[in-house]
Each structure stands twice: as C-alpha cells, then as structure tokens.
DORO-213765 format. One line per field, with one value per residue: x, y negated, z of N, C-alpha, C in turn; residue number from 1; residue in three letters. Coordinates in steps of 0.1 Angstrom, whole numbers, plus 2048, in hexadecimal, padded with zeros to 3 digits. Example, Ala and Ser with C-alpha at 12.3 -4.5 7.8 and 13.67 -1.06 7.14 Angstrom:
<sites>
nu	[884, 880]
nv	[839, 816]
nw	[84E, 847]
cau	[87B, 889]
cav	[82D, 80B]
caw	[84E, 847]
cu	[884, 881]
cv	[821, 800]
cw	[84E, 84F]
num	[1, 2]
residuo	[ALA, SER]
</sites>
This chain:
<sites>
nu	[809, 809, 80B, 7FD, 80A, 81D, 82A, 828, 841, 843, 857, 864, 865, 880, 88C, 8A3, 8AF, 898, 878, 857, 83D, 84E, 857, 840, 836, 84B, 845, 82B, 830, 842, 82C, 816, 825, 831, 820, 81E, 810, 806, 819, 83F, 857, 866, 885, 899, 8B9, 8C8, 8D8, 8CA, 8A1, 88D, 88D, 873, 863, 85C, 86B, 859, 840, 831, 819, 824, 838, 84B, 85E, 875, 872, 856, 848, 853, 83D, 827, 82A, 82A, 80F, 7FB, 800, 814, 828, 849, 863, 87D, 888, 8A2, 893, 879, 87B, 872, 886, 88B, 893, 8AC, 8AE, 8AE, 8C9, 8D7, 8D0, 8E0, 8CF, 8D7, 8F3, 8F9, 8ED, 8F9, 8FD, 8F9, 90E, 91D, 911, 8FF, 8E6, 8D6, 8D0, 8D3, 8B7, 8A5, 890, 88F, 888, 890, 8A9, 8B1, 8CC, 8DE, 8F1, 906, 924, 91A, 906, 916, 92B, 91A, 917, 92B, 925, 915, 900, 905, 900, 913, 90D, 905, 909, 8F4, 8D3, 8B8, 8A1, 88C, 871, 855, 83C, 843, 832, 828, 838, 84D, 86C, 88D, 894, 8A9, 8B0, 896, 882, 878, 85C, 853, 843, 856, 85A, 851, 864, 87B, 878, 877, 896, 8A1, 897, 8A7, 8C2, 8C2, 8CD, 8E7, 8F3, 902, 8FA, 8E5, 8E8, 8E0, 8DD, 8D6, 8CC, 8D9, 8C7, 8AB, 8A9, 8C5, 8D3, 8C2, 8B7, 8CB, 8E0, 8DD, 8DF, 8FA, 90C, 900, 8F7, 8DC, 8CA, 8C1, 8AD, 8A4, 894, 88F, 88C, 881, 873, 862, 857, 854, 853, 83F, 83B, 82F, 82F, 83B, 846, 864, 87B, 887, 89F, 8A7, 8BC, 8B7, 8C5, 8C0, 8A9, 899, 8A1, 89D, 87F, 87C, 882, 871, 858, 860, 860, 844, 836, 843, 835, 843, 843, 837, 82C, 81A, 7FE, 802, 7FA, 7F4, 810, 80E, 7FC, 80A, 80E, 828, 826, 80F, 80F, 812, 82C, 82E, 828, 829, 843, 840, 84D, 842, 83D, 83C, 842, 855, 858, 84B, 82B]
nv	[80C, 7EB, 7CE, 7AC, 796, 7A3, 7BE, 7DA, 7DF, 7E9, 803, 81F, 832, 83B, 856, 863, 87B, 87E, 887, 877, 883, 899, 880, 87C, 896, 896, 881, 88A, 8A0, 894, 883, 895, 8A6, 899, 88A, 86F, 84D, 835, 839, 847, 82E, 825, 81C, 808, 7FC, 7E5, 7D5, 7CF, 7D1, 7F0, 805, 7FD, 7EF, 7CF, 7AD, 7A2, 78C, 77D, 76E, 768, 768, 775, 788, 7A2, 7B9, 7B6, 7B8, 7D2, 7E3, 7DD, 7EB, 802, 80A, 7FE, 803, 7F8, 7EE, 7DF, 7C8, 7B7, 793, 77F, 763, 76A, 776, 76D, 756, 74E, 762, 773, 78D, 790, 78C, 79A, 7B2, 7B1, 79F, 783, 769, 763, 750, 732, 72D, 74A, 757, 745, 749, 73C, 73C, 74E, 74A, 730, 721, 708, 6FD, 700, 71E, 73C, 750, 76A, 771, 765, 758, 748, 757, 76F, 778, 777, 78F, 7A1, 7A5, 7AA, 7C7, 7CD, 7DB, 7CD, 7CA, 7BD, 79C, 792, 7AF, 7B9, 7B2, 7B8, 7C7, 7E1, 7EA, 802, 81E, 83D, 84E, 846, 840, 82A, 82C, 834, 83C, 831, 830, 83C, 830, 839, 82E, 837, 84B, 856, 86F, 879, 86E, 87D, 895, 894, 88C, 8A2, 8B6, 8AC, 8B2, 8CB, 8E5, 8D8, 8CE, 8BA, 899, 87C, 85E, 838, 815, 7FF, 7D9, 7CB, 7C1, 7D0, 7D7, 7D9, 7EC, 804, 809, 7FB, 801, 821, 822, 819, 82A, 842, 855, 85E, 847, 832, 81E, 80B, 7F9, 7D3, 7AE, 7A5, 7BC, 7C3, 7A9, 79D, 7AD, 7BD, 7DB, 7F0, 7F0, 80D, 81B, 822, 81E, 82E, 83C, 850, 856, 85E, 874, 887, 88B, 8A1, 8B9, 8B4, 8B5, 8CC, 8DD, 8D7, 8DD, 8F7, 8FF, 8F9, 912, 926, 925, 90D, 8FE, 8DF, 8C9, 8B9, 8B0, 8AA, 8AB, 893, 882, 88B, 8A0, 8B8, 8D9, 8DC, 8CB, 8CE, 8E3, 8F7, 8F5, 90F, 91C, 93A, 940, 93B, 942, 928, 930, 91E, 8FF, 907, 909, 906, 915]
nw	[800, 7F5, 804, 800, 7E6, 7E5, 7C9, 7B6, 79A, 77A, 770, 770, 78B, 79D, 7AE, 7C5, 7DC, 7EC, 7DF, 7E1, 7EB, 7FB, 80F, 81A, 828, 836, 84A, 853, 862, 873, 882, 887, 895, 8AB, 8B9, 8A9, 8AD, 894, 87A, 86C, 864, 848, 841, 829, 819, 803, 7E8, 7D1, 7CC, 7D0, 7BC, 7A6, 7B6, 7C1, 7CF, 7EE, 7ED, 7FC, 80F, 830, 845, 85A, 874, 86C, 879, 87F, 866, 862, 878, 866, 853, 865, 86E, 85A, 844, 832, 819, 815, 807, 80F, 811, 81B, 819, 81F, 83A, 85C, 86D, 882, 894, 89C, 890, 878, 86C, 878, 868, 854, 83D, 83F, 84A, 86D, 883, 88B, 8A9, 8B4, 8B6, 8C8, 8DE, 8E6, 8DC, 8E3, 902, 90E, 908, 8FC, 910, 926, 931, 93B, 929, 910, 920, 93B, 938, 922, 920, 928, 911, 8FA, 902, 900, 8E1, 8D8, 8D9, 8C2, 8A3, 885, 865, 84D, 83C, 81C, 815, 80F, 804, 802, 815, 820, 828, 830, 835, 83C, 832, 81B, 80A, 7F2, 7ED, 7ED, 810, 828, 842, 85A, 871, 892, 8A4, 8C2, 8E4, 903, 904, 8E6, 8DC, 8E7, 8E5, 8CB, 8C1, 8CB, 8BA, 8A6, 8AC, 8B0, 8A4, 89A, 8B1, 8CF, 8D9, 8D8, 8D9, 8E9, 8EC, 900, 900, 8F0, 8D0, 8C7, 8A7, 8A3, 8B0, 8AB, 890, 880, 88B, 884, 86A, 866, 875, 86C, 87E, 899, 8AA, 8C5, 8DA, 8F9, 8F3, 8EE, 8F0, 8DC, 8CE, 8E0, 8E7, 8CA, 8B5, 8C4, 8CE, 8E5, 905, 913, 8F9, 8E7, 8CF, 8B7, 89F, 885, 86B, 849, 841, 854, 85B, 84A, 853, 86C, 86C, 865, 87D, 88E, 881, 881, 8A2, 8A7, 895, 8A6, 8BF, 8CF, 8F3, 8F4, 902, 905, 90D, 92E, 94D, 962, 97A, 998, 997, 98E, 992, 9A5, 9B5, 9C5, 9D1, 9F5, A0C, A1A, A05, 9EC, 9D4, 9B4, 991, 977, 951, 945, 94E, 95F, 978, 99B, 9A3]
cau	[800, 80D, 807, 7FA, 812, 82B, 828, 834, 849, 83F, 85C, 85F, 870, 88D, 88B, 8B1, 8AD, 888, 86B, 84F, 838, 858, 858, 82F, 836, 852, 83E, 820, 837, 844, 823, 80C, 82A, 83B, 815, 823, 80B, 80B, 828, 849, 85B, 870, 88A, 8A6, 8BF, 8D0, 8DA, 8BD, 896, 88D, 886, 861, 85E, 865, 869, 84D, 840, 820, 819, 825, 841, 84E, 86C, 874, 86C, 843, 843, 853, 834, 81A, 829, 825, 800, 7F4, 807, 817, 83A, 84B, 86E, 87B, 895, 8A3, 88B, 86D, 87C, 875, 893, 889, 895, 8B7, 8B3, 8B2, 8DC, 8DC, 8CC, 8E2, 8C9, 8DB, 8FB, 8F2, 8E7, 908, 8FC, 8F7, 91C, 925, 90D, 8F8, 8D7, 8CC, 8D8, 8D1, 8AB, 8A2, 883, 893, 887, 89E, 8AB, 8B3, 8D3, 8E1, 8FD, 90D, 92A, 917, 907, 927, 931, 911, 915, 932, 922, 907, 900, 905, 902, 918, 907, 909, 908, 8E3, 8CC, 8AD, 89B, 87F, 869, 84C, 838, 84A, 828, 824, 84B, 855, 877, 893, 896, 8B7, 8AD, 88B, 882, 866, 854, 848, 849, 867, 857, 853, 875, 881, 879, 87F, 8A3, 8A4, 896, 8B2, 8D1, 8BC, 8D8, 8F1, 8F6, 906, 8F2, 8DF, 8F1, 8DC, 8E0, 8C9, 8D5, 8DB, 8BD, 8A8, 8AA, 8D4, 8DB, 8BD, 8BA, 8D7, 8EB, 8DD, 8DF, 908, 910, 8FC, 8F0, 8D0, 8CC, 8B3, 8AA, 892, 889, 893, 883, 87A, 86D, 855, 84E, 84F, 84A, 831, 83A, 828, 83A, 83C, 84B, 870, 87F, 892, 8A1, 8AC, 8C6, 8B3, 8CA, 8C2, 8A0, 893, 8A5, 896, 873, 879, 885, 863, 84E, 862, 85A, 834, 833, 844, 834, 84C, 83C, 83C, 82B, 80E, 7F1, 808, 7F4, 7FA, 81A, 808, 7F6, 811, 80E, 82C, 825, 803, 813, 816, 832, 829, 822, 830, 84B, 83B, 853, 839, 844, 838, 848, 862, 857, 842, 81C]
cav	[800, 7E0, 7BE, 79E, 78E, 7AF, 7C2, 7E0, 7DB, 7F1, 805, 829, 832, 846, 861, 86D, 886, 880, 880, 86E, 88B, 89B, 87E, 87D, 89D, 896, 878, 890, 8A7, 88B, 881, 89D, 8AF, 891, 880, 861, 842, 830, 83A, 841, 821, 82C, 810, 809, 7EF, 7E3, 7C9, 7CE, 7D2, 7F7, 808, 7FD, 7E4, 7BC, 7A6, 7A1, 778, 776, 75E, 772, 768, 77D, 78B, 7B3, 7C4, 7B5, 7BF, 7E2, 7E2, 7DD, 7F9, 80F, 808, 7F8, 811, 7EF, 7F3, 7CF, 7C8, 7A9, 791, 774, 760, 774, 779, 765, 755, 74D, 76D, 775, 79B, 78E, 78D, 7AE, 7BF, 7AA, 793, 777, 764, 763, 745, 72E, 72C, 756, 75A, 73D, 74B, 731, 741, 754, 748, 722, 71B, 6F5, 6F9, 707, 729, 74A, 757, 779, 772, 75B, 74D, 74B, 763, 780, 777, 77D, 797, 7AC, 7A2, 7B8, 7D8, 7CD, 7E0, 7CA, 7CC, 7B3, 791, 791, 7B7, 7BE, 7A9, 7BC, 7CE, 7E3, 7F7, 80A, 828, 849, 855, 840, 835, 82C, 828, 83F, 83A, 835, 837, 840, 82D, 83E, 828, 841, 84A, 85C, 87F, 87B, 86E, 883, 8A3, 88D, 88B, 8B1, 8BE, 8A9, 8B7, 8DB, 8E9, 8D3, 8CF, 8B0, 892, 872, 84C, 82F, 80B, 7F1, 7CE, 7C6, 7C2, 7E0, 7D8, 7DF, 7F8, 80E, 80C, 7F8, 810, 82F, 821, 816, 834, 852, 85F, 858, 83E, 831, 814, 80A, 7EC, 7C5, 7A5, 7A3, 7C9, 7C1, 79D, 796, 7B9, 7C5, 7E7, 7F3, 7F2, 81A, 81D, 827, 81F, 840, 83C, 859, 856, 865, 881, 891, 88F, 8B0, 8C3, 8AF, 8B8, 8D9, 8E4, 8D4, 8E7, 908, 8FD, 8FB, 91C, 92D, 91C, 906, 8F3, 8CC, 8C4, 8B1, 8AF, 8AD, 8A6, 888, 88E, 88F, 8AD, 8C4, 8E7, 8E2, 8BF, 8D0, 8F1, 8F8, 8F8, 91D, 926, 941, 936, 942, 93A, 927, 931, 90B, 8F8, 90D, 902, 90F, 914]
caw	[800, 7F7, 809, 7F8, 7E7, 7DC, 7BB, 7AC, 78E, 76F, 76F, 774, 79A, 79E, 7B6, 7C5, 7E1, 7F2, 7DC, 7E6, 7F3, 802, 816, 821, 82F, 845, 850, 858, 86E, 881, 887, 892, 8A3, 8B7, 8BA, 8AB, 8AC, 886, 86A, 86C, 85E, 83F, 83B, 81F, 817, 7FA, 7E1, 7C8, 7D0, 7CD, 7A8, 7A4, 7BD, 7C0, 7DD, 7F6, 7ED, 800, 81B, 839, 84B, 868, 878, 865, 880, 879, 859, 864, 87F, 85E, 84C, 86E, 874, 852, 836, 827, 814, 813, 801, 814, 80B, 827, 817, 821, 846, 864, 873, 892, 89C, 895, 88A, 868, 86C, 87D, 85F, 848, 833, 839, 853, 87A, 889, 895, 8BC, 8BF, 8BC, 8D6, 8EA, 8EB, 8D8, 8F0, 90F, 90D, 903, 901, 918, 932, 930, 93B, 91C, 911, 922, 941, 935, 911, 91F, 925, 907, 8F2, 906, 8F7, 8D6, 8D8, 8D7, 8B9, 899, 877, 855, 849, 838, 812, 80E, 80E, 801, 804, 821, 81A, 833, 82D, 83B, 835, 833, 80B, 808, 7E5, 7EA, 7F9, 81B, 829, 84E, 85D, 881, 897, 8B4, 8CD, 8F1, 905, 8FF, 8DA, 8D7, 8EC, 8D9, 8B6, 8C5, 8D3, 8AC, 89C, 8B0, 8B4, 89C, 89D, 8C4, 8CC, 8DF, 8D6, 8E3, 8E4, 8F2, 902, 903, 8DF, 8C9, 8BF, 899, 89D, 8B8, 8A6, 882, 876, 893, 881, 85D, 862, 87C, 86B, 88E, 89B, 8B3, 8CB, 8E1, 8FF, 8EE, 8EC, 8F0, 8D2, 8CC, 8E8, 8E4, 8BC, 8AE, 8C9, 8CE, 8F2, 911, 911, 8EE, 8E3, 8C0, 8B4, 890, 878, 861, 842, 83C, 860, 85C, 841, 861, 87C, 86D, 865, 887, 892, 87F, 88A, 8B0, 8A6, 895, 8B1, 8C8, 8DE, 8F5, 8F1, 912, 8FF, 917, 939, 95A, 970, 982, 9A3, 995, 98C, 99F, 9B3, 9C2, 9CB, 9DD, 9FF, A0D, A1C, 9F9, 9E6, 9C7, 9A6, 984, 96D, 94B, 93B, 953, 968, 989, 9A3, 9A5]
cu	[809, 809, 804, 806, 81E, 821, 831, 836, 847, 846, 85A, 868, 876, 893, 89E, 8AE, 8A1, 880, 860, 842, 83D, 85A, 84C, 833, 841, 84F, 832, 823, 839, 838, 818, 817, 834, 82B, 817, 813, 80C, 814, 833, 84C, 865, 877, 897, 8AC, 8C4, 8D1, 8D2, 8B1, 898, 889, 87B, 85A, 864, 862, 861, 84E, 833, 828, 821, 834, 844, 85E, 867, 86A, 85A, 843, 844, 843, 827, 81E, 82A, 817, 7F6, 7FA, 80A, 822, 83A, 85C, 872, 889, 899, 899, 880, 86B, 874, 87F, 893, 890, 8A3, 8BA, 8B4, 8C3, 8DC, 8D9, 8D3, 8DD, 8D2, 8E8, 8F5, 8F3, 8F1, 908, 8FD, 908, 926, 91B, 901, 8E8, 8D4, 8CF, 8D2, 8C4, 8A7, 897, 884, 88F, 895, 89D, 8AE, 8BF, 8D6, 8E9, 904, 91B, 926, 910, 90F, 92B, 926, 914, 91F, 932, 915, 90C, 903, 907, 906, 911, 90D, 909, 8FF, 8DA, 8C3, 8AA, 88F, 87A, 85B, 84A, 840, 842, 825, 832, 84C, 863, 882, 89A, 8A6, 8B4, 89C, 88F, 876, 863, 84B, 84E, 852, 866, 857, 85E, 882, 884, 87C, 88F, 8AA, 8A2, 8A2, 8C1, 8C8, 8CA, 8E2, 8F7, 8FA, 8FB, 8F3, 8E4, 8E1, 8E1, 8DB, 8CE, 8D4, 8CC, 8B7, 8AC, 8BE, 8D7, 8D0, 8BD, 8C3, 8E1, 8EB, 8E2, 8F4, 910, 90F, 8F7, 8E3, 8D2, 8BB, 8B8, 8A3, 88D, 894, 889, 879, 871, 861, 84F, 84F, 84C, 83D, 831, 832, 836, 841, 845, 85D, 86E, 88D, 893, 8AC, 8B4, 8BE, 8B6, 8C8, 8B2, 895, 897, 89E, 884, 86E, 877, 879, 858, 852, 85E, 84A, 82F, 83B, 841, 839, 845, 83E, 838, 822, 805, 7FB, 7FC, 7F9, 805, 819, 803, 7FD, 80F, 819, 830, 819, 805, 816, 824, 838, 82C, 829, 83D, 849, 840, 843, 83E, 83D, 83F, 851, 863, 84C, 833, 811]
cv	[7F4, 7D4, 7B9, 796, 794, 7B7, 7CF, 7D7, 7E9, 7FB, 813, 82D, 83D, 848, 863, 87D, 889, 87D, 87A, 873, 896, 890, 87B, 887, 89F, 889, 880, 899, 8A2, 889, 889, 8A4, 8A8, 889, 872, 859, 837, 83C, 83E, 83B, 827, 81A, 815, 7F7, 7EF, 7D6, 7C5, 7D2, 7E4, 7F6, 806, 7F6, 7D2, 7B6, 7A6, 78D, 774, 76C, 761, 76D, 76D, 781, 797, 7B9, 7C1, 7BB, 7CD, 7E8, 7E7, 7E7, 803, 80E, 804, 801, 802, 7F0, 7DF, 7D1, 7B8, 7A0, 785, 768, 75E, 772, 76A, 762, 752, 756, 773, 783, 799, 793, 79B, 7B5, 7BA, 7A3, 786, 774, 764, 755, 741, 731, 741, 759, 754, 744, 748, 735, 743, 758, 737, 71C, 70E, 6F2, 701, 715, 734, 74C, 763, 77B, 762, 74F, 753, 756, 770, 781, 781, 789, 7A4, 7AC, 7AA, 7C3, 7D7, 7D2, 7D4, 7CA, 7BD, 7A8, 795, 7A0, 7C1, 7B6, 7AB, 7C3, 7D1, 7EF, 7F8, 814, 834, 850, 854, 837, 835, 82D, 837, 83A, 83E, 833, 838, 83B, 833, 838, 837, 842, 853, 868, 87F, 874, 878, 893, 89C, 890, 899, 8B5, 8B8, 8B3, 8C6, 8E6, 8E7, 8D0, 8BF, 8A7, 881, 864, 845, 822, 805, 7E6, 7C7, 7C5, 7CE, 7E0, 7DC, 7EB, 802, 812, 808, 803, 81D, 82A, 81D, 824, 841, 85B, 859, 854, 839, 824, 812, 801, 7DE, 7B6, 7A2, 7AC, 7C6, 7B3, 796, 7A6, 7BC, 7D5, 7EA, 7F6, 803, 823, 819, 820, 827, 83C, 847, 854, 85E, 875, 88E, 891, 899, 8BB, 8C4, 8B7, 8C8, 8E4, 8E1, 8DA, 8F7, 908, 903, 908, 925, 929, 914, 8FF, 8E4, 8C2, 8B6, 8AA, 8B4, 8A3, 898, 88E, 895, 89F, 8B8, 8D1, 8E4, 8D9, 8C6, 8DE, 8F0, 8FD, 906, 927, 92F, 93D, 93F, 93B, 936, 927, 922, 906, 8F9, 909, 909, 90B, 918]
cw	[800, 7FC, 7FE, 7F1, 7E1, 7D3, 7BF, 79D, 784, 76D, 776, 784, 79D, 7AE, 7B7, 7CE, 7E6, 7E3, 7E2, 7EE, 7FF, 810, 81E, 828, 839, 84C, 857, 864, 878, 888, 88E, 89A, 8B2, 8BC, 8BD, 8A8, 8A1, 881, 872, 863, 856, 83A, 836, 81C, 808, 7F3, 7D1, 7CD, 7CC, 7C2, 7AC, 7AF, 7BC, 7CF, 7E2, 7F1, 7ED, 80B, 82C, 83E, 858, 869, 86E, 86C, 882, 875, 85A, 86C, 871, 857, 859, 86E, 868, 844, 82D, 822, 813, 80F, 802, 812, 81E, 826, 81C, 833, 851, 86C, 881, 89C, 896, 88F, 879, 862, 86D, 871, 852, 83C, 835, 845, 861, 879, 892, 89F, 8BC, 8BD, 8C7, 8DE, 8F0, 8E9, 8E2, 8FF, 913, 906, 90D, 90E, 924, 937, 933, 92D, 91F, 91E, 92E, 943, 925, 911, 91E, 91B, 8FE, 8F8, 900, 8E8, 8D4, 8D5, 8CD, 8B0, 889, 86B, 850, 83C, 825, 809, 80B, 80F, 801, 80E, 81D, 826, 82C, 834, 835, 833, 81E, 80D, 7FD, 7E3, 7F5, 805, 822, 83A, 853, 86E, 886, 8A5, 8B8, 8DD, 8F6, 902, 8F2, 8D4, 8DC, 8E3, 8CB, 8B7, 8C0, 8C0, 8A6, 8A0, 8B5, 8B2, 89C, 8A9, 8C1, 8D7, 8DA, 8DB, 8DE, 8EF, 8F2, 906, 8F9, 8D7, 8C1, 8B5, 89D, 8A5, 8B4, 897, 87C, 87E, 888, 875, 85B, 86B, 875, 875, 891, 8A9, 8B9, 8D9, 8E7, 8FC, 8EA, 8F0, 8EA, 8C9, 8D8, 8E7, 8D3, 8B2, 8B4, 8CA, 8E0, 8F9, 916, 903, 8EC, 8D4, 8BE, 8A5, 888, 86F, 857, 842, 847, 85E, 858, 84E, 86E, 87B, 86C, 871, 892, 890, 87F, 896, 8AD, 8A4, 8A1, 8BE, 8D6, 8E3, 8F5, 8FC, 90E, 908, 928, 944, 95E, 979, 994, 9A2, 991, 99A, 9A7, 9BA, 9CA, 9DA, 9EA, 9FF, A15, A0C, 9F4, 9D6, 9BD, 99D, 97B, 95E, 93E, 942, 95A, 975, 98C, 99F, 9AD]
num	[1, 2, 3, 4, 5, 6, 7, 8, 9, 10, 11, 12, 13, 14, 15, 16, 17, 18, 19, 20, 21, 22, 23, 24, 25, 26, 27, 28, 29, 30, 31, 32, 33, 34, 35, 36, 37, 38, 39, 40, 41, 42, 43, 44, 45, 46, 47, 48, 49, 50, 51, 52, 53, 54, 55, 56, 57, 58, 59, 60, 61, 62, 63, 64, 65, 66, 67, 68, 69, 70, 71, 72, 73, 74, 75, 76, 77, 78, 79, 80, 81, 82, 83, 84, 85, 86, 87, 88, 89, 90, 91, 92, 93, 94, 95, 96, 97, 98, 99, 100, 101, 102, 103, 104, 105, 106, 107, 108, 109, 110, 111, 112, 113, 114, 115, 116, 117, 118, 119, 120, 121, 122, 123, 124, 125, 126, 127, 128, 129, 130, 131, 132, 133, 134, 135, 136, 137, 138, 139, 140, 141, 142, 143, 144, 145, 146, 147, 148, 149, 150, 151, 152, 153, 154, 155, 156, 157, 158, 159, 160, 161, 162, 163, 164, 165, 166, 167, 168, 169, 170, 171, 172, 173, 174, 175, 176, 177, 178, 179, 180, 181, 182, 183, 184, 185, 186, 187, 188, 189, 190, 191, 192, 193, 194, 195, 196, 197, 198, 199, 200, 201, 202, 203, 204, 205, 206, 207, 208, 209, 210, 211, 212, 213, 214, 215, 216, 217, 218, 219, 220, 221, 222, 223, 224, 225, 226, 227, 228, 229, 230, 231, 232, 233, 234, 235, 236, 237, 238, 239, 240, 241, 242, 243, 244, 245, 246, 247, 248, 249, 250, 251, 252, 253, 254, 255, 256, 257, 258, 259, 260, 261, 262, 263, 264, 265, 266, 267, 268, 269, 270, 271, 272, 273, 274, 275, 276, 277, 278, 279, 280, 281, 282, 283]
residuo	[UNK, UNK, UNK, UNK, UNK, UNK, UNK, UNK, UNK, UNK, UNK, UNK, UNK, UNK, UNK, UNK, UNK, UNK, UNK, UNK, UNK, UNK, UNK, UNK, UNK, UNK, UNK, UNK, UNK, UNK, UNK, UNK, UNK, UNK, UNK, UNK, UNK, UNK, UNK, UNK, UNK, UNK, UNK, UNK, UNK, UNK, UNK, UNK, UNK, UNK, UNK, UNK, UNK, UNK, UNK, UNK, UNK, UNK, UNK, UNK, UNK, UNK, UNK, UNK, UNK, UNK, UNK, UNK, UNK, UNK, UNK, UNK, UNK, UNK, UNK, UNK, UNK, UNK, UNK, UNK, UNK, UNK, UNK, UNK, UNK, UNK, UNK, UNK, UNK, UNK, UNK, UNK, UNK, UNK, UNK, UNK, UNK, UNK, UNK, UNK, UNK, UNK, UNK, UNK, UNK, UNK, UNK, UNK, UNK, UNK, UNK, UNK, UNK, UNK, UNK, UNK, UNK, UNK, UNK, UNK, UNK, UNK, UNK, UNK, UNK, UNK, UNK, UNK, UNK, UNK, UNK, UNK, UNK, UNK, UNK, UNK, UNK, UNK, UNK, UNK, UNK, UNK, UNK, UNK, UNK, UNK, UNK, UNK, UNK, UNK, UNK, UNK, UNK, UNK, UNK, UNK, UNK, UNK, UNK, UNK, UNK, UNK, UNK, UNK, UNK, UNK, UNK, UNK, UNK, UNK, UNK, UNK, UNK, UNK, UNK, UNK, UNK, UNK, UNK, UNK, UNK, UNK, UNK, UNK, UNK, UNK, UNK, UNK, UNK, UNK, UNK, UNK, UNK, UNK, UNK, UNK, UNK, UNK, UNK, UNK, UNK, UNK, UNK, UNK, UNK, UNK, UNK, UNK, UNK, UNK, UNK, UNK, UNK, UNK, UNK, UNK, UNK, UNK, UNK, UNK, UNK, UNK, UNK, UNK, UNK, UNK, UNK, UNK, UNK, UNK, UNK, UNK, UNK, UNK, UNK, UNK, UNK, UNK, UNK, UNK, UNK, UNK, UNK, UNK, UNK, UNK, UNK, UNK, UNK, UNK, UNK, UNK, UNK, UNK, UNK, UNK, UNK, UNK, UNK, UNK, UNK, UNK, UNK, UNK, UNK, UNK, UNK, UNK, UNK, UNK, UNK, UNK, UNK, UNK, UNK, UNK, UNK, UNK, UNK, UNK, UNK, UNK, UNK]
</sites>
C-alpha cells in the first residue's frame, strides 16, 4: 500500500534473493508465532529509490521511525529522502540521510534545551560520552531509506526491525541463535534508530534496545515494547526454527497466569515438591 503522495514507477522489479511472497510468509510466521502486534518493518538503504518505486512527496513530515510506525499498523511502503524527513529529531543522521546537527556533537542538543526542560542528558559531557558507543551510516552514502511491511514489501530488505514485548523478543532472539549458539548484545542510551537497525544493518547481528526518547515519545511504541532488528540474512532461519518449535510443540508460554497465580507461589510450605513438566517448578 502506498501513501498519498508516492508512486510506483512502470518499470519491472528486480527480485535478488527474497521474492515477494517469500517474504509474506516469513512476516506471517513472525507474527502468529511470536504474537506480534502490526507488521514487521522491512527496511533498506541505498543511493537509488528501489526498482519500481520513487520518492515519498506527499504532505507528511515526520521523523523515520513514524513513517516506520505506518508501515507497522497501516501496510504503507514509503522511500524517504532527507527532504521528506523531519529534522527535529536527529535520527535522520543516525540512519545517514543527511550531516548531524552542529550542537549534538558538542553536546549541546540534547543536554541544553532553551526552555529549561531536563534533556535527554544533564550535561553536554555525558552527552559526548554516549555518542561514543552510536551506530552510523556515514552522511553522503545513502540517500534513500525505505520501510515498509514485510508483510507487502516491494523492495529487498536489508534489515527487518520487530516492535514486541520481552517474551516475543525473547524467543525471536532464542529462534535466531537456535543453531548457531552464540548470544544477542544490545544497548540503551543511544537512540533506538542506531543501536537497533542501523546496529544490525552495519554489524550483521541482530540487535535490540529497550527503547529511547524518542521510540517512546515521537514514534509511540508502548511502554512494554522492545525493538529487536534482523539482519535479513538470519531471518529464513529464524522463521524456520519457529515453525519447527510449533510443529513439535515447544511451548511459548502464550496465555501465562498472573505471577501471583503460579502453582508454586500458591503451595504450602508442607506441601509435597511435584516437577511440572511446562514450567519446571513445583505444584
């Protein structure tokens, strides 16, 4: 589904390793077997619009992570230039559309607001001293940004982000490294948009974050929600080892009680110790 404002382009669209129903169904996995909430978000970068799409040039100005938002919940594909972005918010830089904003390297952005407000940060050194550990795609070498649903993606997806909560990221995680072993990093501090998707998209590992300022106050994700982001190439694995769980039925811990209610807060302490073979604790 396209927004107001974007086009396809007449042109026929060139397929590399996902096709385009190839990737509906590993958007359908994620979603009935992690019980994600919306889409996952299929985003790509580069220095031309995808084959068979053109810029986004409606009326719509927002930070990315919106627009990412309307292709989770609204099935909209958007192809965004610096233009397009809103600057207000400095992830624009982080995802390389365009140079950062003089003050966030002194320190000053977000540390020093005119109206006397706390900022993200209390002083312009610890500032800088985060800015340290951020993800960036260097200015000048990606001029496009394109998200969409991986549900109706036209384009090929060079990482995949999934908003959900710590259980359905938690097993998203667990399916990825099932095989591979190994374990998951992420970092909170820095802005979602670098230490998740641009992290995964310049690392190749999948990465995750409990949020940002601006993931909760200008995207809008819910106070309970994770952003977990796939690297493409791990994801045909991730879904597969998902729908092996299901048919052998592992449990996922779906419908879990109130934790008051678990059998072995309820047990006397008289009581007998019975293994429960779902939860491995008494009952």
């Amino acid at each position: 589904m396209l927004p107001e404002g974007g086009h396809e382009l007449m042109v026929e669209k060139q397929w590399t390793r996902y096709r385009q129903n190839e990737l509906e169904t590993m958007a359908k996995t994620l979603k009935e077997n992690l019980r994600l909430k919306g889409d996952p978000i299929a985003l790509a970068w580069g220095m031309e619009p995808p084959s068979g799409l053109s810029p986004y040039t409606g009326n719509l100005k927002l930070a990315h992570c919106q627009f990412m938002q309307r292709s989770r919940f609204l099935g909209e594909t958007f192809v965004l230039t610096l233009e397009s972005n809103f600057q207000g918010c400095s992830g624009y830089s982080y995802i390389g559309l365009g140079d950062p904003p003089p003050t966030l390297k002194t320190g000053y952005l977000h540390s020093r607001l005119p109206d006397g407000t706390p900022g993200i940060f209390g002083t312009p050194a610890a500032s800088r001293r985060c800015l340290r550990n951020y993800y960036w795609i260097e200015p000048n070498t990606a001029k496009y940004f394109s998200c969409a649903p991986l549900s109706n993606c036209p384009f090929e997806p060079d990482v995949v982000t999934i908003v959900g909560d710590a259980r359905a990221c938690t097993y998203a995680v667990r399916a990825g490294i099932y095989y591979r072993g190994g374990v998951v990093s992420g970092e909170t501090g820095p802005g979602s948009c670098s230490t998740s998707w641009v992290a995964a998209y310049l690392t190749g590992e999948i990465k995750y974050t409990l949020g940002c300022h601006g993931a909760f106050g200008i995207m809008g994700i819910d106070p309970s929600e994770i952003l977990l982001t796939f690297p493409m190439e791990w994801l045909p694995e991730t879904c597969a080892v998902l729908k092996e769980w299901k048919e052998r039925g592992k449990p996922m811990f779906y419908e879990d009680p109130p934790n008051e209610e678990r059998p072995w807060m309820k047990v006397s302490y008289e009581g007998p110790y019975e293994e429960n073979p779902v939860y491995g604790t008494p009952k």
